[in-house]
C-alpha angles and dihedrals in degrees: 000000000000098000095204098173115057106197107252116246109227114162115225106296081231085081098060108024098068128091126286097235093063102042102022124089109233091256098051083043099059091048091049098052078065076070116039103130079061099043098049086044099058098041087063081060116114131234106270085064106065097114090075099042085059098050090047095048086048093057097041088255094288110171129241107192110030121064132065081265092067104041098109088048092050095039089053084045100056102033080061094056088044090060096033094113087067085080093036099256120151100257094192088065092066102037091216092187088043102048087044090050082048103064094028086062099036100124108141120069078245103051092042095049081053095055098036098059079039091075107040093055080052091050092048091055107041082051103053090038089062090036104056108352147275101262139052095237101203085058084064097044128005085213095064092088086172112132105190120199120270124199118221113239090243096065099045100041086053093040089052098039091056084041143094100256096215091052100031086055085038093059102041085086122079115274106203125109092258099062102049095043081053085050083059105040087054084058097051092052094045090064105041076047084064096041141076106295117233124233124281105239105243120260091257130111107244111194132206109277100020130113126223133148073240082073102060092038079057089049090051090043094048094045084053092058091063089264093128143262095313103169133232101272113131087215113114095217134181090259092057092042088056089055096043088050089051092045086056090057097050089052102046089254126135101274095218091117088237101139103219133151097288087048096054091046101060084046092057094049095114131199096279093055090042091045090049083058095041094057092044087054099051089055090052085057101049085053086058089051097133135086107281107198137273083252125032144133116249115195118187107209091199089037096057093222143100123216130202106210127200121190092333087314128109112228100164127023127175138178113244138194115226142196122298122258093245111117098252093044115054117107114240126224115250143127130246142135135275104221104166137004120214128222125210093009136215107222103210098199115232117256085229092054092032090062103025097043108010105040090054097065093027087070080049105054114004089197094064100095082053100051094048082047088252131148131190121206131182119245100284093050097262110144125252134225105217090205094053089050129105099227093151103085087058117085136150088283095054108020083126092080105045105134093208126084122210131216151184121209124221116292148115094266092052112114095239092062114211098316138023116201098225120210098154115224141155094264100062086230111140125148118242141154123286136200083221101093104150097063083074092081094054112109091214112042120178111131118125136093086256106288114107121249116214109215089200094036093156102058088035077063098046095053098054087046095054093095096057118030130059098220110015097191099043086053096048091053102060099052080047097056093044087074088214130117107264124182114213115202113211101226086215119041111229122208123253122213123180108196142194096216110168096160120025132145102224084219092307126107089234120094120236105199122202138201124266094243104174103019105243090126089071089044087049101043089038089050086042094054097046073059098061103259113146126209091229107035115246132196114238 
């Protein structure tokens, strides 16, 4: 299990909010009284703060943002939090101008201990915010089981104060690709906010070949999604059907150049809805703010893939299929490891899809389990009849206490398919083969229970295997071909990380946007804007 939050270790507030005189040396406590606005300042702080009364008792309670000797450090700061709804951050958490009249007027001991410990709790929290995010992502949706890192107030408030404020304040964003080619796609889309929208493309198919004044409206639609300069004929030419058969792949749409419905509406998905998943975006990334591994799997819920990524590059990709929309079968975004893969796999039924799905046609016909190559046993193994069960007291209300366990041999029919990537969790949610293959050519595919089907399991397998086996298929093979169960231990464990990506580059500079499948981007941006983030950034 990948433990990403690490509890903070803040010793009991008792030991720093009570009077020098009582807790200070003489010496401390001379140095200290250069300082008494802070001082006094810092001891009416409350609990949860004692980080920074820590930091501030350590250092005598010298100040690090008023003075003349602290101008460069305060005017970094503030011109950050200026400029904080360019990462789509809420600026009127922070009060940027109040906290900066705040320290230009602070005259007084008192005024200037106020403004000092002012800052630093702003500090702590724009730090944090662009560090791991704004929100807690489990209070939006329970199944955004993400925990980002968050950094204790000791450590950042040190670390700064021994810093160069430009580049400490520089480095506190996440540094990967993906976050800055979101920085300047929420440029982009600022300014075409602020400009002369362009036409919506009639609800109306346009096939190769044809013209239509729809045509030149789609030119002018398609230009204005960044897909070049494309003229005003109403022909619908070879050279336009190349660019709308790349748009729908960049879409997830079936790339065929055949302009339908699905087509248009993506088309028609203008620079609000695209900010709104920007800025969404940008949060999810700040939560995966932490080094991921040199080697790790990446699956993109709204994609309908799964990655394997080795040292920021992708060396295996693959479509999925993931879990239904329904309430109990979405799979929920979480990390974890991948410790082992299984060949030949028993599929042991869930209690939840063995009462609500299977009981129901068992009563029906007690030869069903048989005919699907499929056994119950009671809780010690023994094998059950179906037909000498009493499957008629369990029902969707109670299938928590059905005493009987189902399960699917190995075979090509069982659901699992021939191999199951296994990370365990808490979920239940692993990725594995399936027998299901056509459901792979669907645009939309979400079709499972929760777990993640692999539509080219083998060679997902053969290339976590290449580090420690000679020859991986061959390998592979073999436990295939022995038609047993086989458990296959990774040597070195590989992160898991199952992800809610609905705008991402692939390594492009283009961006490739992605349904809300599920509808956890509403939840995120509705949740972002009680917070204060704006959809055009402004200065506070």
């Amino acid at each position: 299990m990948i433990k990403i939050l690490k509890p903070l270790k803040v010793a009991s507030f008792a030991l720093f909010a009570i009077s020098a005189s009582a807790t200070l040396n003489a010496p401390v406590q001379a140095q200290s009284l250069l300082y008494p606005g802070i001082q006094n300042s810092a001891a009416r702080l409350k609990a949860a703060d004692a980080d920074i009364v820590k930091f501030y008792q350590e250092r005598r309670f010298k100040p690090i943002w008023v003075g003349n000797q602290n101008s460069s450090r305060r005017n970094a700061f503030i011109k950050v939090l200026r400029d904080a709804g360019d990462h789509g951050l809420p600026v009127s958490r922070y009060n940027p101008s109040g906290l900066a009249k705040a320290l230009k007027t602070a005259r007084s001991p008192e005024d200037r201990g106020n403004a000092e410990i002012l800052a630093s709790k702003t500090f702590v929290q724009y730090a944090r915010d662009i560090s791991s995010g704004v929100l807690q992502p489990s209070a939006v949706d329970r199944e955004i089981a993400v925990q980002p890192k968050k950094y204790a107030a000791y450590g950042l408030l040190t670390n700064f104060a021994k810093s160069s404020p430009k580049g400490y304040l520089a480095k506190l964003a996440p540094s990967n690709p993906e976050y800055a080619a979101l920085l300047k796609e929420r440029e982009r889309l600022s300014k075409s906010m602020r400009g002369a929208s362009v036409a919506d493309v009639p609800l109306a198919t346009i096939k190769p070949g044809i013209s239509s004044k729809n045509v030149v409206i789609m030119r002018q639609k398609l230009g204005a999604l960044g897909y070049g300069k494309l003229g005003n004929s109403p022909t619908y030419d070879g050279k336009l059907v190349a660019v709308v058969k790349k748009f729908q792949s960049d879409r997830g749409l079936g790339a065929d150049g055949i302009v339908g419905p699905s087509t248009i509406r993506a088309m028609n998905f203008g620079p609000k809805a695209q900010m709104v998943k920007v800025l969404v975006n940008l949060e999810r990334q700040r939560w995966l703010n932490f080094p991921r591994g040199d080697r790790h799997v990446m699956v993109n819920l709204p994609d309908y893939s799964v990655s394997l990524v080795d040292k920021g590059k992708v060396s295996f990709k693959s479509r999925t299929v993931i879990g239904q929309t329904k309430n109990d079968f979405r799979t929920p975004e979480f990390y974890d490891s991948m410790t082992h893969m299984v060949v030949n796999p028993t599929w042991n039924v869930p209690k939840s899809i063995a009462v609500k799905e299977y009981v129901p046609i068992i009563k029906r016909d007690p030869g069903f389990l048989a005919k699907r190559n499929m056994y119950m046993v009671n809780g010690s193994g023994k094998a059950v009849r179906p037909s000498v069960a009493e499957l008629s007291k369990y029902n969707k209300d109670n299938y928590g206490k059905f005493p009987y366990y189902i399960k699917q041999k190995p075979d090509p029919r069982n659901a699992l398919g021939l191999v199951k990537f296994m990370f365990p969790n808490k979920y239940n949610i692993y990725l594995h083969d399936t027998p299901s293959k056509s459901l792979f050519n669907k645009e939309t595919r979400a079709f499972s229970h929760g777990c993640i089907r692999v539509h080219q399991p083998f060679d997902f397998a053969y290339k976590l295997l290449e580090r420690q086996e000679a020859n991986p298929k061959a390998s592979f093979a073999n436990w295939l071909n022995a038609k047993k169960e086989r458990f296959v231990n990774l040597k070195t464990p590989v992160p898991v990380y199952i992800t809610y990506r609905t705008v991402y580059f692939d390594g492009g500079s283009k961006p490739i946007y992605r349904s809300d499948i599920y509808g956890r981007d509403k939840k995120v941006f509705d949740a972002l804007t009680r917070a204060g983030v704006a959809m055009i950034a402004v200065e506070s």
